[in-house]
C-alpha positions in Angstrom: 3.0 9.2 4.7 -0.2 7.4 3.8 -1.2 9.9 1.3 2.7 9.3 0.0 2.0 5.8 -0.2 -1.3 6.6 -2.4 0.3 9.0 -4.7 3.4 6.8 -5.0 1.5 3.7 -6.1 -1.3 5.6 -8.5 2.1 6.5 -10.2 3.2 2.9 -11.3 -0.2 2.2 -11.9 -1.4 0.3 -9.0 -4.7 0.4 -6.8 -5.5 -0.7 -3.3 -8.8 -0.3 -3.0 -8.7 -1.3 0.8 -5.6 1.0 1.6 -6.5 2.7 4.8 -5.3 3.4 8.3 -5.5 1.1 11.1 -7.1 3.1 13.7 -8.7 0.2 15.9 -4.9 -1.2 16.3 -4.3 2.3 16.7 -6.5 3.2 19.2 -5.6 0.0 21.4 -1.6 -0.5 20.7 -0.8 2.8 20.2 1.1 1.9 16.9 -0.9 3.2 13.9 -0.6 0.8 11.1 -1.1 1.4 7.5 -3.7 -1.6 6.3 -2.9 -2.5 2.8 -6.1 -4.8 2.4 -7.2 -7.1 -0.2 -6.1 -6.3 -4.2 -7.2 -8.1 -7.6 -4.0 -10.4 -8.4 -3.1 -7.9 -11.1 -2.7 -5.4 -9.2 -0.6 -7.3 -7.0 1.7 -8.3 -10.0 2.2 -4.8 -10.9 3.1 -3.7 -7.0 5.5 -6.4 -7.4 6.9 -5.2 -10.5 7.3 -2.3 -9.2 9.1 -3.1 -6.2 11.7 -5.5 -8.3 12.2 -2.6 -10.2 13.2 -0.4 -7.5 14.9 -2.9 -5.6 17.2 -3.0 -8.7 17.7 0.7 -9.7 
């Protein structure tokens, strides 16, 4: 699923460069999370487009 997530956004053109997997929460919950991190406000716009334009197909 994480690598989905990677491939998935590289396609509309958006970077997370702190995209990783939570393993400390992990490790201690038992939950793995998926830490989406910091991003540049552009790139948040264009996850956001993105997401409105699924939302709507």
């Amino acid at each position: 699923m994480f690598g989905d997530l990677r491939v998935v956004l590289a396609a509309v053109g958006v970077k997370l460069p702190s995209l990783a997997v939570d393993w400390t929460s992990a490790g201690t919950t038992g939950v793995v999370l998926i830490e989406l991190g910091a991003a540049a406000p552009a790139e948040v716009a264009k996850l956001v487009d993105a997401l409105r334009k699924g939302a709507r197909a």
